[in-house]
C-alpha positions in Angstrom: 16.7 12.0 7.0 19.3 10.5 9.0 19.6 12.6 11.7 22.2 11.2 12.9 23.9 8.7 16.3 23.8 9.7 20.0 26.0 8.0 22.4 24.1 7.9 26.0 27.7 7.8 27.5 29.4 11.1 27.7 32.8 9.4 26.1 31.1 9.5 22.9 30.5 12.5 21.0 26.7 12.7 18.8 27.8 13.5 15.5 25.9 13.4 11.8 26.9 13.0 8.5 24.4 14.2 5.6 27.1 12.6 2.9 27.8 15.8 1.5 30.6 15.6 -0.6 32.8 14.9 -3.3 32.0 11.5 -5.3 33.9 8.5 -4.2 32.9 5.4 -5.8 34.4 3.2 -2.7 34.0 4.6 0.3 31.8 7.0 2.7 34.7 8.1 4.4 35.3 11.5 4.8 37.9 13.4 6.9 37.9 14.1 10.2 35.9 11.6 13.0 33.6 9.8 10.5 35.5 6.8 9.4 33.1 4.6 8.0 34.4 1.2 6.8 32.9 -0.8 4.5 32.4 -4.4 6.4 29.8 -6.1 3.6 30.2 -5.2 0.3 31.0 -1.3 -1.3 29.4 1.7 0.0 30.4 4.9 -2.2 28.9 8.7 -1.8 26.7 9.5 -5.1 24.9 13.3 -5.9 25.1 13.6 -1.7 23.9 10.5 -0.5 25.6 6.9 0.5 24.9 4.7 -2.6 25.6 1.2 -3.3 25.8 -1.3 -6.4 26.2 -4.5 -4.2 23.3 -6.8 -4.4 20.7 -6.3 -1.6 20.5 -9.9 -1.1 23.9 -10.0 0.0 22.9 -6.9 2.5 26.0 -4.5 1.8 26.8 -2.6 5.0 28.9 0.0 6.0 29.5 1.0 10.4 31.2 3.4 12.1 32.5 2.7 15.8 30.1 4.2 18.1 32.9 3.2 21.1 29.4 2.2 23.0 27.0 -0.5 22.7 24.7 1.8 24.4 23.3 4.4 21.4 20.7 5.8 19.7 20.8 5.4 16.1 18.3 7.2 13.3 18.5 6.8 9.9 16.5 8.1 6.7 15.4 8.5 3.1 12.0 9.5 2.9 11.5 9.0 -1.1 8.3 7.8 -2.3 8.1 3.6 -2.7 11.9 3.3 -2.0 12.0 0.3 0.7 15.0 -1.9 1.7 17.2 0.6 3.3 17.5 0.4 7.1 19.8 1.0 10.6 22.5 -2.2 11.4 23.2 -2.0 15.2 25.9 -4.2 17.3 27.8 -4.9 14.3 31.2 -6.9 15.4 31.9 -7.5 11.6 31.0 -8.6 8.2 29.1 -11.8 9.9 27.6 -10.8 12.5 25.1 -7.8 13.0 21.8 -6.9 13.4 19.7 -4.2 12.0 16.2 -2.9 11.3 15.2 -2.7 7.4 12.1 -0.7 5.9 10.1 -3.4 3.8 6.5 -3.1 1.9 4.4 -5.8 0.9 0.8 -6.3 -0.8 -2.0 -8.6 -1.0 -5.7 -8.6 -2.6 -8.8 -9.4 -1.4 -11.6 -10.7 -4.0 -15.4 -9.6 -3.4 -18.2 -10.5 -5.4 -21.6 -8.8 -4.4 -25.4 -8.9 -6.0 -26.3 -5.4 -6.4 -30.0 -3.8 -8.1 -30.7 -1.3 -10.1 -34.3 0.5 -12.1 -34.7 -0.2 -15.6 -34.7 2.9 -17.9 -37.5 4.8 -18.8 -38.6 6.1 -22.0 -38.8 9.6 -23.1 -35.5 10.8 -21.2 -37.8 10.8 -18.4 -35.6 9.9 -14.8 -36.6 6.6 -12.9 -37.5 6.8 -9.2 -34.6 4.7 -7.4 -34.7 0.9 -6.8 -37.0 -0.9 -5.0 -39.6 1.5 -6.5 -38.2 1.9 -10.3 -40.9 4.2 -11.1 -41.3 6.4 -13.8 -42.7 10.0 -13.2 -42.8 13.2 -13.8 -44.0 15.4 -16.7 -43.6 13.7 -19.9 -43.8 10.1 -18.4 -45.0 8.1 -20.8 -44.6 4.9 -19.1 -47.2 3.1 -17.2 -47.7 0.0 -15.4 -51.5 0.0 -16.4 -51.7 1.4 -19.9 -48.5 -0.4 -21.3 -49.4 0.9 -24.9 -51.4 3.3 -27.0 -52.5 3.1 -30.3 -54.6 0.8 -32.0 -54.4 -2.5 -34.8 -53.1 -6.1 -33.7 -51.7 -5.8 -30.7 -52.6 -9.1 -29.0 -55.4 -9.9 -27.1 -56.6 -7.8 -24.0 -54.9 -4.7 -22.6 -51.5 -6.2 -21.9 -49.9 -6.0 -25.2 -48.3 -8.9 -25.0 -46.7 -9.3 -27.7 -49.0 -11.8 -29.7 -49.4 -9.2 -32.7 -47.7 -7.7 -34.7 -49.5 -4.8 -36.4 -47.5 -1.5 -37.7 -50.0 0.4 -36.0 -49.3 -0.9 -32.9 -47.5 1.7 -30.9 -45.3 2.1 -27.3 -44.8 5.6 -26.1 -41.9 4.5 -24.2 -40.1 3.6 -28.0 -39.6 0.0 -29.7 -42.1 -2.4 -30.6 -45.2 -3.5 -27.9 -43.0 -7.3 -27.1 -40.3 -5.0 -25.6 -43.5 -2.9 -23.4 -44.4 -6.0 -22.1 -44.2 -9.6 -22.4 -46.3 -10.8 -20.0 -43.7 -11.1 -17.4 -42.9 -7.2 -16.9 -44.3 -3.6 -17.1 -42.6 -1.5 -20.3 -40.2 0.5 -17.6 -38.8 -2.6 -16.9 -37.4 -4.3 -20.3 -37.3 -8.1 -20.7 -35.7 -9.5 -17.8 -38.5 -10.7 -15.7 -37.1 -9.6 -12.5 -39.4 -8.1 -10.1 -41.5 -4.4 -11.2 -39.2 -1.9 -12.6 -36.0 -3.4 -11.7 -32.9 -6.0 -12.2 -30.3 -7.9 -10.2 -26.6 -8.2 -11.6 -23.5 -9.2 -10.0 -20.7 -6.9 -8.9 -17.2 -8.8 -8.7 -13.4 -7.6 -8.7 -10.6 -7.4 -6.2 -8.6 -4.8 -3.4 -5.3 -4.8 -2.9 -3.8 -4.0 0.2 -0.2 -2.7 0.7 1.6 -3.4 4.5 4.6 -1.4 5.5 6.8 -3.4 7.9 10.0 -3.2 9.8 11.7 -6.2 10.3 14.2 -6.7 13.1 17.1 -9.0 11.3 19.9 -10.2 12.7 23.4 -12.1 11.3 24.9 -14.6 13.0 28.0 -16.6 11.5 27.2 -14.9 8.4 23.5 -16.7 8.6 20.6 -13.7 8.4 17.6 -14.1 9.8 14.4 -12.4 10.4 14.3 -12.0 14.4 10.7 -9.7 14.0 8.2 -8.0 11.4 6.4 -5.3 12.8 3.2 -4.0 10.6 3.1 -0.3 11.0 0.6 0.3 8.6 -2.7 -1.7 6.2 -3.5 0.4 4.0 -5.2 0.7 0.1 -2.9 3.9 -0.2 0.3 2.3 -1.5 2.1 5.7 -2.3 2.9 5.7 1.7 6.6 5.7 2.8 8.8 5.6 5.4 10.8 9.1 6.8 13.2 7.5 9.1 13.9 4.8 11.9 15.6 5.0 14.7 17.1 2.5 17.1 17.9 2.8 20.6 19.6 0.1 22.8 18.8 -0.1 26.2 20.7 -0.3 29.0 23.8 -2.8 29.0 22.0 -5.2 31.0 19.1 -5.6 29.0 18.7 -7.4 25.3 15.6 -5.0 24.4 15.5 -2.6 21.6 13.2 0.1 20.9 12.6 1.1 17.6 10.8 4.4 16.1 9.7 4.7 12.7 7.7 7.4 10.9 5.4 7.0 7.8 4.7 9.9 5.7 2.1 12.3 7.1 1.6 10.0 10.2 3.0 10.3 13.7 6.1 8.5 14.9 5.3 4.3 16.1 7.2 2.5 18.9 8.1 -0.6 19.0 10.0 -3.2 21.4 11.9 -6.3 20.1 13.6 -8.9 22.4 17.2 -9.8 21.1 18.2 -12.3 24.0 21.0 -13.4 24.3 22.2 -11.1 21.8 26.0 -10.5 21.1 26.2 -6.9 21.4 28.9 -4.7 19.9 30.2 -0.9 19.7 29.7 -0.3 15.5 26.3 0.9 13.9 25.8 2.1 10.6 23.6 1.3 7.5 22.2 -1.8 5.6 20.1 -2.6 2.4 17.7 -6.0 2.2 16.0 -7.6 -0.5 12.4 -5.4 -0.5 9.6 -7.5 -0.9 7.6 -4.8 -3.0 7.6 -1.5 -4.3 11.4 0.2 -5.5 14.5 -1.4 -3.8 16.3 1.0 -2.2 20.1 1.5 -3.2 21.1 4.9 -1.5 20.2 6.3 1.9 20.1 10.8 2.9 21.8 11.5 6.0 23.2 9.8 9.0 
């Protein structure tokens, strides 16, 4: 929520405008001391909010004369993944402004891991967890020294190796004596030959990573660039958003700003940016950029 523009001289009253009115599909201007002009683009009030059809990349902006380059400015939505909305400050005209826009960004990460895990055992009996893949318990059937039961062509010796292939032949743990053991493992193991009891198998995907930004922008003979981008949050949560942001230009003599922002459910962030040199002028208002990711914005609350 916009919550609306504070002059830090006394000459200029703090006012606020929440939008709410009557439809007008070419202008926020309402009666009385808002008189908001449209100096890039159409700004029009929609269901209670300023709204605009103008393309973001051409950054549609609407300012009000603050009669001060000294204010404080705060602007707001506070919808879920709507980005691209932001605060223009020092705006002389359609050319040449600055402002501070909400943007949202992502990235992922790959990871590929070698994880280990038991081997079943038989008779719905539970395995003891890995390095020991043991199976115990009553009703364990399985064991490293007694691999099978039963008697007829099994094989030579005690290991049930597979080398016969008698019906009589029998594996308490289920299946045929080659699947007990094969010379390589024990029958709670299976037939991979990797260590007593247990396996190795490769884990492998991606994260993605969502950054919230505000970038400082600025206009200058109708060329915009991107003066600073400051990362308020890297997250995994990409559902966050931002409530408001609020400008403050300092004192005449100096070409610092100080900008507060506020994600959802986290506390409010401060930031400095140094605009030197900057031309400073007595109109702020609001401004829409091309978003990077996530919903473009197109209408802002409350100013």
């Amino acid at each position: 929520m916009i919550l609306g523009i504070q002059a830090a001289l006394t000459k200029l009253k703090a006012f606020t405008d929440s939008f709410t009115r009557t439809d007008n599909p070419s202008t926020l201007q309402d009666t009385g001391t808002k008189s908001w002009k449209n100096t890039r683009g159409t700004w029009a009030i929609l269901s209670n909010k300023a709204s605009t059809a103008t393309a973001p990349a051409t950054y549609p902006l609407a300012s009000i004369n603050t009669g001060s380059t000294y204010a404080t400015a705060k602007i707001g939505y506070g919808t879920a993944n709507q980005f691209g909305w932001g605060l223009a400050f020092w705006v002389a005209d359609q050319n040449n402004w600055y402002a501070s826009v909400t943007d949202k960004d992502s990235y992922s990460t790959s990871y590929s891991y070698t994880a280990y895990a038991c081997n079943s055992c038989g008779g719905g009996v539970t395995c003891s967890g890995y390095p020991d893949c043991g199976c115990a318990g009553a009703g364990c059937l399985c064991s490293y020294y007694s691999p099978c039961s039963g008697t007829g062509s099994c094989g030579a010796g005690p290991a049930c190796n597979g080398q016969g292939a008698g019906g009589s032949c029998q594996n308490p743990c289920g299946g045929g004596c080659y699947f007990v053991n094969n010379g390589n493992n024990t029958q709670c193991e299976g037939n991979n030959g990797y260590g007593v009891g247990g396996y190795a198998y490769t884990v492998s995907g991606s994260t993605t990573n969502y950054r919230y930004w505000v970038r400082t922008i600025k206009s200058l003979a109708g060329s915009v660039t991107t003066v600073n981008s400051q990362q308020i949050l890297d997250t995994t949560d990409g559902s966050r958003y931002f409530d408001y942001v609020q400008v403050a230009t300092s004192t005449p003599s100096s070409e610092y700003v100080r900008i507060q922002t506020v994600l959802n459910g986290s506390a409010s962030v401060f930031h400095d940016v140094n605009l030197s040199v900057a031309a400073k002028a007595k109109a702020f208002g609001i401004v829409l950029w091309p978003v990077t990711t996530g919903t473009q914005a197109t209408t802002v609350d409350d100013f």
